[in-house]
C-alpha positions as CSV (number, residue, x, y, z in Angstrom):
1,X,0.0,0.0,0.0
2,X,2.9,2.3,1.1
3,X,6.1,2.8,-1.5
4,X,8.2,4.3,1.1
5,X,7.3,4.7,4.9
6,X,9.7,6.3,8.0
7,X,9.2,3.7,11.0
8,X,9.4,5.5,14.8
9,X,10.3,2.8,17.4
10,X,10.3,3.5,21.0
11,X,13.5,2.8,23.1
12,X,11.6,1.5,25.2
13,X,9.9,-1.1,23.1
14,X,13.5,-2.4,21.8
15,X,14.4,-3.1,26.2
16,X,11.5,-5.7,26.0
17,X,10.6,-7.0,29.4
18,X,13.8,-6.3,30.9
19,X,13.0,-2.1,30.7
20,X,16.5,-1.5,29.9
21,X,19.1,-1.7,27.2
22,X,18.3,-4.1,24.1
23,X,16.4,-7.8,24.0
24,X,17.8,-9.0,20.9
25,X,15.3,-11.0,20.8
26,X,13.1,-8.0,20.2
27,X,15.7,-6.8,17.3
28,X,15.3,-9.9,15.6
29,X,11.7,-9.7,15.4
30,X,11.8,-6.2,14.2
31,X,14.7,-7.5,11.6
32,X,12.4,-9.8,10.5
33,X,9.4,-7.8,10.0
34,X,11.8,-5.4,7.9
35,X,12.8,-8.0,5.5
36,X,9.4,-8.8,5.1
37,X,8.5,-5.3,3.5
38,X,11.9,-4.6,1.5
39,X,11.3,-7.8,-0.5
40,X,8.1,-6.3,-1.1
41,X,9.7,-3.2,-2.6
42,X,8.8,-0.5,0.3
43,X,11.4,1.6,1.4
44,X,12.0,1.8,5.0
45,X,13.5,4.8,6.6
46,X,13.7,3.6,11.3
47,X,14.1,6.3,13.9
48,X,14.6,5.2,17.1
49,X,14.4,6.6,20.6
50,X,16.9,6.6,23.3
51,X,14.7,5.6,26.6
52,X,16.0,2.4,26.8
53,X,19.5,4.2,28.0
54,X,18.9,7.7,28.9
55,X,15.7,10.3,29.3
56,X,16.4,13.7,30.4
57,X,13.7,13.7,32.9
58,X,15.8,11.5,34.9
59,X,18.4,14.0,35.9
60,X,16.1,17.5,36.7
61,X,18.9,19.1,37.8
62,X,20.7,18.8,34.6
63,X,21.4,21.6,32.1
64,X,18.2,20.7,29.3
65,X,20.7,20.8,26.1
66,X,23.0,18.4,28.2
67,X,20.5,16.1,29.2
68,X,19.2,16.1,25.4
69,X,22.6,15.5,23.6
70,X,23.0,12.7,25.9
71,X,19.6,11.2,24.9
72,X,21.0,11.6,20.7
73,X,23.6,9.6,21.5
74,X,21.9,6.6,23.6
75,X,19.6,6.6,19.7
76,X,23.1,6.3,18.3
77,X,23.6,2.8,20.3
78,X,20.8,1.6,19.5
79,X,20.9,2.7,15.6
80,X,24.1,0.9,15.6
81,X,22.6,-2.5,17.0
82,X,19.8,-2.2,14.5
83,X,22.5,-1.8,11.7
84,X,24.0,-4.6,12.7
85,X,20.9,-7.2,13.1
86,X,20.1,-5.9,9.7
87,X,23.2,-6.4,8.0
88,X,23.5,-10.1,9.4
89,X,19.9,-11.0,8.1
90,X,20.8,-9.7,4.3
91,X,19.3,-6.1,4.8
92,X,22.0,-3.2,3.0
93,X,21.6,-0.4,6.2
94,X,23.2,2.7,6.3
95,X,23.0,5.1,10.0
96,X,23.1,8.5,9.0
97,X,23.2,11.4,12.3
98,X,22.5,14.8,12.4
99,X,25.3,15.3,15.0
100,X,28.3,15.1,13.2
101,X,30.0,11.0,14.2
102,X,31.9,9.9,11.4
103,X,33.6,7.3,12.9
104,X,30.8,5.5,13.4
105,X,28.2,6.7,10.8
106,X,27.5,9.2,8.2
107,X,26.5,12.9,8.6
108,X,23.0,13.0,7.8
109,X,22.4,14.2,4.1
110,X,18.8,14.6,2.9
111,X,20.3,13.8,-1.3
112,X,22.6,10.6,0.2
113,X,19.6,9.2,2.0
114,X,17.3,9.3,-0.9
115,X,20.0,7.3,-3.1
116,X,20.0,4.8,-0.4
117,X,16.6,4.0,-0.7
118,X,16.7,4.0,-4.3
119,X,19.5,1.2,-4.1
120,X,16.9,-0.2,-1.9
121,X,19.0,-0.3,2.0
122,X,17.6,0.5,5.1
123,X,18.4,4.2,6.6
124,X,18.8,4.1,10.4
125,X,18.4,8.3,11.2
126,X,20.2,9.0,14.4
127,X,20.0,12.3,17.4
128,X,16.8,13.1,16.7
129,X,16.8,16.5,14.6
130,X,20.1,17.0,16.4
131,X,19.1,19.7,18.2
132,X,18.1,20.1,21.7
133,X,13.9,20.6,23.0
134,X,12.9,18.2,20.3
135,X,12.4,14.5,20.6
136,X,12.5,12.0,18.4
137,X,9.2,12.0,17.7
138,X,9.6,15.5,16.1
139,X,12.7,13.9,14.2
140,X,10.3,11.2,12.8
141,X,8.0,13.9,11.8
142,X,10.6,15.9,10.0
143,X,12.4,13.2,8.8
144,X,9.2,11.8,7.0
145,X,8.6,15.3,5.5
146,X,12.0,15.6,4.1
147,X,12.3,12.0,2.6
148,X,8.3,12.4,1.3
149,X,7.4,9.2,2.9
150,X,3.7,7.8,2.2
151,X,3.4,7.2,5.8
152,X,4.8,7.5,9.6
153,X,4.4,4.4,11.5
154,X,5.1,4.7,15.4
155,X,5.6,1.4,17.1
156,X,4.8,1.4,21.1
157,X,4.6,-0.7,23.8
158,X,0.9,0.1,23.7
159,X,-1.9,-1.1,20.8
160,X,-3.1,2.6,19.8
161,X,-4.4,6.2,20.7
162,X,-7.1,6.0,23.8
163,X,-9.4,9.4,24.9
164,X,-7.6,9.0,28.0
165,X,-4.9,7.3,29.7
166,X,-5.2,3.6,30.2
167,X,-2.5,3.3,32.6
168,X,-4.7,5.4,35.0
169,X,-8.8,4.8,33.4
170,X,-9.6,1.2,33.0
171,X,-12.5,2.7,31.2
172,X,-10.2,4.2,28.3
173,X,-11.7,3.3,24.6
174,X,-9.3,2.9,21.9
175,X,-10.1,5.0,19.0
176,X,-9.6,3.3,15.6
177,X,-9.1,6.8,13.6
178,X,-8.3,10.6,15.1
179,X,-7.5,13.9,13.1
180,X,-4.5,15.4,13.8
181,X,-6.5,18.5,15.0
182,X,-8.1,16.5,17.4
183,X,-4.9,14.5,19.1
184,X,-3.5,18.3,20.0
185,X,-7.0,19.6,20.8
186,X,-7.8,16.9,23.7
187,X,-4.1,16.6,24.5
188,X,-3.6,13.0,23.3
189,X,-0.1,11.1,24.0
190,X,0.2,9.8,20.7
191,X,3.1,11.4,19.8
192,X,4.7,14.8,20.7
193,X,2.2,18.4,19.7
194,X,5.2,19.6,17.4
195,X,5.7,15.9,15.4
196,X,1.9,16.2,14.9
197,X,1.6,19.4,13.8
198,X,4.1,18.8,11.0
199,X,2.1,15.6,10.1
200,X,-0.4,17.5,9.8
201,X,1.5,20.9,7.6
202,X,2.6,17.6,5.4
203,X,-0.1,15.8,5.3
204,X,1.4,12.6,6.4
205,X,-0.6,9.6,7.9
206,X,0.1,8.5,11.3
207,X,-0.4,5.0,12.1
208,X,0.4,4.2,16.2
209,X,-0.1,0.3,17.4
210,X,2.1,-2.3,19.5
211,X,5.0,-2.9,18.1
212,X,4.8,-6.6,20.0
213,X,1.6,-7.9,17.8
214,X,2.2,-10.1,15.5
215,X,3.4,-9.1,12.0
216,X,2.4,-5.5,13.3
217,X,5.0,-3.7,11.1
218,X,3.7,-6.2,8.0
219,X,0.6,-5.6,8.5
220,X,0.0,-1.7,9.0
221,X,2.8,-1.3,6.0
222,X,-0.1,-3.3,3.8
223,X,-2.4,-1.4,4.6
224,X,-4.3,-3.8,6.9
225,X,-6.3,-2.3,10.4
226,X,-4.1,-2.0,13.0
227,X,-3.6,0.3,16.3
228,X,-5.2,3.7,15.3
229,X,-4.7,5.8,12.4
230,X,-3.7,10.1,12.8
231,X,-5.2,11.8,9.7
């Protein structure tokens, strides 16, 4: 359904049940679902977060611009681990970051990473934006407007956007479909205000669902219902 699509996983989603650092386990099963979809023909652009490593809520006290460099590089690590799962199973990956690491990746370039996915790898974008106040879900967003993917899929440890918490209302309901209007209106935690907002500019479809159902990658990717859809 989707020719080229930027997938946003969760650091946390990549610690499994342990909460922190990688499950391989969980890499291989992501590895696999990416295969999947680039024998298909889609190209796949992954972001992923840092929370498995670092947040900067953790240290209050801490300078915010120190606290968020520190988060770009814990996506670094885990961008690297993803490269290398991919590589082993077949997949051509590149990690590109938008802080400047060339020992261990290239410096993001919006031209370079659009002949990647015309020679049909993988691109792992590292640090976010690479700037401090924004997450990664804004990097996602900006990513996917710069790269003119059909689609943003965000991969969480929960199955979709609720009209409220379910951690704290039992009585939550799941919505299948949202605007983007309304996610900022009612103050949603799908994904961060500013990430939606240029979804929205750009006209990009958000899809949001568990990243530990089954073929859940596969299956949003052809087009099937899955978690809830930001439109």
């Amino acid at each position: 359904m989707y020719k080229r699509a930027i997938i946003k996983l969760s650091g946390e989603a990549l610690a499994g049940e342990k909460g922190f650092g990688i499950d391989q386990s969980v890499v291989e099963y992501v590895v696999s679902q990416i295969k999947k979809v680039t024998e298909k023909g889609i190209e796949v652009g992954l972001i992923i977060g840092g929370g498995n490593f670092w947040r900067g809520r953790q240290a209050p006290t801490m300078d915010r611009s120190a606290a968020d460099h520190m988060g770009m590089l814990a996506t670094v690590m885990n961008s690297l681990a993803m490269q290398d799962a991919l590589e082993a199973a077949g997949i051509p990956t590149r990690v590109q970051t938008a802080l400047t690491i060339t020992r261990v990746a290239e410096p993001y370039i919006l031209r370079k990473a659009l002949r990647h996915f015309e020679k049909g790898r993988v691109v792992i974008f590292a640090c976010g934006t690479g700037n401090p106040f924004f997450s990664t879900d804004t990097g996602a967003a900006l990513r996917a407007a710069e790269v003119n993917a059909d689609v943003l899929l965000c991969a969480k440890n929960i199955d979709g956007v609720y009209d409220s918490d379910p951690r704290k209302n039992p009585d939550a309901k799941k919505l299948d479909e949202i605007a983007y209007i309304d996610v900022i209106k009612k103050g949603l935690q799908a994904m961060d205000t500013t990430a939606i907002s240029l979804c929205m500019e750009n006209n990009i479809p958000i899809i949001v669902f568990a990243l530990n159902e089954q073929d859940s990658i596969v299956k949003a990717l052809n087009g099937e219902k899955i978690g809830t859809i930001i439109k």
